[in-house]
N, C-alpha and C positions, 0 to 999 in steps of 0.2 A: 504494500500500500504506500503510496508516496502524496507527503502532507507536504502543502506551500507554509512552510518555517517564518514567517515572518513579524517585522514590530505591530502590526497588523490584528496577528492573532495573539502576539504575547498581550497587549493589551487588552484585546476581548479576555482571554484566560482570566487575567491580574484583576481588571474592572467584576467579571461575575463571583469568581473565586475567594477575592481578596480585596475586597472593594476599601478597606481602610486604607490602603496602599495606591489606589486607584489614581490619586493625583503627582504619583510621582514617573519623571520619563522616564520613558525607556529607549534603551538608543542598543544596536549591536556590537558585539565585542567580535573585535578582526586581528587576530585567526578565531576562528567563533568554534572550529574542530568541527570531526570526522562521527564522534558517534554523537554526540549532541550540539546543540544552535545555543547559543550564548547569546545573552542578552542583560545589561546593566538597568537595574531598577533604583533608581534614583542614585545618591552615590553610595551608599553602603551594602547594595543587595544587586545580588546576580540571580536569573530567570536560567534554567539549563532545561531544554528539552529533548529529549532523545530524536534523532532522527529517521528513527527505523526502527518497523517492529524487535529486528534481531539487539535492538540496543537501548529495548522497555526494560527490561528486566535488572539493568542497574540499577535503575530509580531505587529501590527496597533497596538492592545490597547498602547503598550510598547512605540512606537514610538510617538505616539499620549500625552500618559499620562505623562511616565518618568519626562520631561521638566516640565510640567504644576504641580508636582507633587515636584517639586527639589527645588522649590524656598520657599516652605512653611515651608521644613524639615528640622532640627537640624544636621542631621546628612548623608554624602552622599550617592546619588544613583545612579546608572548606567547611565550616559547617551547617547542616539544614536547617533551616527556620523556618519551613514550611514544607506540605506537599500540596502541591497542586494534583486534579484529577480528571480522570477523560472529560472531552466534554462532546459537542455532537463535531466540532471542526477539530477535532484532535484526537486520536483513539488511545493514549496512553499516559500516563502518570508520569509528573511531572516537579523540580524542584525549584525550593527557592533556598540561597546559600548567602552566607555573608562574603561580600565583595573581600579580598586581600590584593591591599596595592602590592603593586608590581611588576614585573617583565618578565617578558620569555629570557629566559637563560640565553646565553649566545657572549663567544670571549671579547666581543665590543662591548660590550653591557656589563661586563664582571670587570669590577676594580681590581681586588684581590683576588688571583686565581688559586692561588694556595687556602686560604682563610675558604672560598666557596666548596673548593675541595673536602675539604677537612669538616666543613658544615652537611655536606651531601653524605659525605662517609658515616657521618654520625646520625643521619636521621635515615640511612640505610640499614645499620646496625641497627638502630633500634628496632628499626621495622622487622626489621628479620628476628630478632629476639620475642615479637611477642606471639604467643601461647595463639595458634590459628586453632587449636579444636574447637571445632562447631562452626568454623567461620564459612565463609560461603564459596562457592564452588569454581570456576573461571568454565566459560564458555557457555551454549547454548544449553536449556536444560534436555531440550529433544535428542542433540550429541550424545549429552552423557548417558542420557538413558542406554542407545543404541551401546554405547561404549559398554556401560556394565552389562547387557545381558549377551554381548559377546566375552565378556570376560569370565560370563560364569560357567559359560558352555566350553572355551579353551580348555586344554587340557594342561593340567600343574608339573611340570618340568620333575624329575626327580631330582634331588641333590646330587645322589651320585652319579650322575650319568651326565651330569652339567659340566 
């Protein structure tokens, strides 16, 4: 299904959904990415909407994870302040996040190339250190199905003969 992404509908959305919010613009954020359309709501809050059904199903992880995910890191991450929800000119579920100033990474933009290194190593560490049980899955959930019930049919390798 392919939806017209535009300031258009982010304000239909924001105006029926979030009407408190309703008088603040909204303007596009460029590079705006691949699985979702980027949009600035007023200057503190960002609109993100998936662009494809194959890329609804982050909304929940995001919403879900973000938080549980912020308190561990060194360094900040998006968090939801809202969900948005289908509506009849949109079919999927949709966020609102606190805007964080800033720029794409790129070595014209980095003062410190040592200091950002050593900032990225640490908020990688972290990430890696925390406890994923329960946490959610990467990829389509229709994949993984396919994937586990071919994996229960394979047949288990012997040790000794590996």
């Amino acid at each position: 299904m392919s939806v017209q992404i535009d300031d258009a509908l982010v304000r239909r959305l924001v105006d029926a959904q979030f009407p408190q919010r309703s008088e603040l613009p909204i303007r596009p954020v460029t590079p705006s990415g691949w699985d979702n359309r980027t949009f600035r709501l007023g200057d503190t809050m960002v609109v993100r909407l998936p662009s494809g059904e194959e890329y609804a199903d982050q909304v929940s992880k995001e919403q879900r994870w973000l938080p549980l995910l912020s308190a561990s890191l060194p360094l900040s991450i998006p968090m939801p302040l809202a969900l948005g929800q289908p509506a009849a000119d949109y079919p999927w579920r949709w966020s609102v996040y606190h805007w964080l100033e800033g720029e794409a990474a790129s070595s014209g933009a980095i003062a410190d190339l040592t200091e950002f290194a050593s900032s990225l190593g640490r908020f990688l560490g972290a990430l890696q250190r925390i406890d994923a049980t329960g946490g959610p899955v990467p990829g389509d959930p229709e994949d993984r199905k396919i994937l586990e019930a071919t994996l229960r049919v394979l047949p288990v390798p012997d040790k000794a003969s590996g």
